[in-house]
N, C-alpha and C positions, 0 to 999 in steps of 0.2 A: 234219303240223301241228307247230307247234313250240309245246311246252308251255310259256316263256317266256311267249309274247303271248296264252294264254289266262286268262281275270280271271273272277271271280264275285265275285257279293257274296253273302254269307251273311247271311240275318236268322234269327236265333231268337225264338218268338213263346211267351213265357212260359206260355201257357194251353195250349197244342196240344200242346207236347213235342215237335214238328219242325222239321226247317230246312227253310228254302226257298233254293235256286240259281237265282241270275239273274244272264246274263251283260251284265256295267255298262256292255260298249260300244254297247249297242245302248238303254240309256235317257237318254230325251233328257229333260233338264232342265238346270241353270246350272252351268257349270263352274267352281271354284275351288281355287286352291292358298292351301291353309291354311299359314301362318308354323308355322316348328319350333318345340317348345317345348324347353327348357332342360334340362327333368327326366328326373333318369335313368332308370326304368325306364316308360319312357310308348312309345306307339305311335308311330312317323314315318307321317304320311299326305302322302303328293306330290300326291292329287288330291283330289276331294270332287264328287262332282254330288246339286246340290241338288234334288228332285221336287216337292217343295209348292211349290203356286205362290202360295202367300199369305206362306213362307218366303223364296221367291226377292223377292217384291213388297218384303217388309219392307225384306231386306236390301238390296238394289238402288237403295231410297230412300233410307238410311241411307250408301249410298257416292255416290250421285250428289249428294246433299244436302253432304255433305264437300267432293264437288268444289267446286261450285257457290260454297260457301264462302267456298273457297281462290277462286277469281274474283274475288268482292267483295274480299276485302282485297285482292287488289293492286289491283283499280281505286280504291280509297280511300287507297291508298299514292302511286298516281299521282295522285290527286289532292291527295295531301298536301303531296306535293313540292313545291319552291317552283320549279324551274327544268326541267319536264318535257322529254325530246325527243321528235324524231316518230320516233325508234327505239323508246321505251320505249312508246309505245301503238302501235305497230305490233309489238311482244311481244305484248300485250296482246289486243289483235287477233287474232293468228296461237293464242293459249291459246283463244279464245273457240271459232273457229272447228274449233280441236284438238277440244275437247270437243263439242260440236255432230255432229264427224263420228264419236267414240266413240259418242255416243248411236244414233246411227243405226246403226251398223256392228254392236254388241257390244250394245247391251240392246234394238233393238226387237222382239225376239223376246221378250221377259219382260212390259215394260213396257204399259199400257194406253194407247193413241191418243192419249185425254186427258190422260194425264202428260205425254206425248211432245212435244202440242200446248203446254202448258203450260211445260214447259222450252224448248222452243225462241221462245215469245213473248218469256221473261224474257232468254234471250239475245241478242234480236233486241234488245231496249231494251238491253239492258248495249249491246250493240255499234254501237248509234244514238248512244247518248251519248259515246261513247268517238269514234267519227267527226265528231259536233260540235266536240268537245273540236280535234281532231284540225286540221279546217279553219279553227276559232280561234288554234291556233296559226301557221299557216302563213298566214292572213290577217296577222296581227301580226310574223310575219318578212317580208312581202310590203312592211308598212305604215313598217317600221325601216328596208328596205332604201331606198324611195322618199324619205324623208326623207334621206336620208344622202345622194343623188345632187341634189341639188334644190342644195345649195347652192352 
């Protein structure tokens, strides 16, 4: 075996006076790479698996919530625009559907049914409105092109 790819985690539990060895690859909870911090004499951690599931829950909402976010403002950006194309909501489109399939792929293993069910309604509406939007455009280049042959 090569000592390289063998890992434990050490906890020390202030009351008992012992350690405990647990080998990390075999607990299953949320994987993340925490950002390096700057300072000099601190820890580099490359991984982090998170166990509480009320800690994965928190966090999970707190990043899906960001994403989700970032969705509304561009579709409000798209919507602000004075001269939209049907490229820039088929971005749009193609972002919704992006996250849609991260949801499923990467957090339905954390996430509760109902959340689950819950995000994907609200993106079902973001992405009804945005196809509205969409066939309104393309009725109105339909509508400019027939007038302009007409005479």
């Amino acid at each position: 075996m090569d000592k390289k790819n063998i890992n434990y985690l050490i906890v020390k539990d202030k009351n008992s006076k012992s350690v405990t060895y647990f080998e990390y690859d075999k607990i299953k909870g949320y994987n993340l790479k925490p950002k390096n911090t700057p300072f000099k004499d601190c820890i580099n951690v490359n991984k982090m698996i998170i166990v509480n599931p009320s800690l994965i829950d928190t966090l999970l909402t707190k990043k899906i919530n960001n994403r989700f976010n970032k969705l509304i403002k561009l579709v409000s950006y798209l919507y602000e625009d004075e001269n939209p194309s049907g490229a820039d909501y088929q971005l749009v489109l193609n972002e919704i559907s992006k996250f849609r399939m991260e949801l499923i792929n990467k957090y339905c293993l954390y996430l509760s049914d109902e959340k689950l069910k819950l995000l994907d309604n609200k993106l079902l509406i973001l992405e009804s409105e945005i196809n509205l939007k969409l066939e309104y455009l393309y009725e109105e280049v339909n509508r400019q092109e027939k007038q302009g042959k007409s005479r």
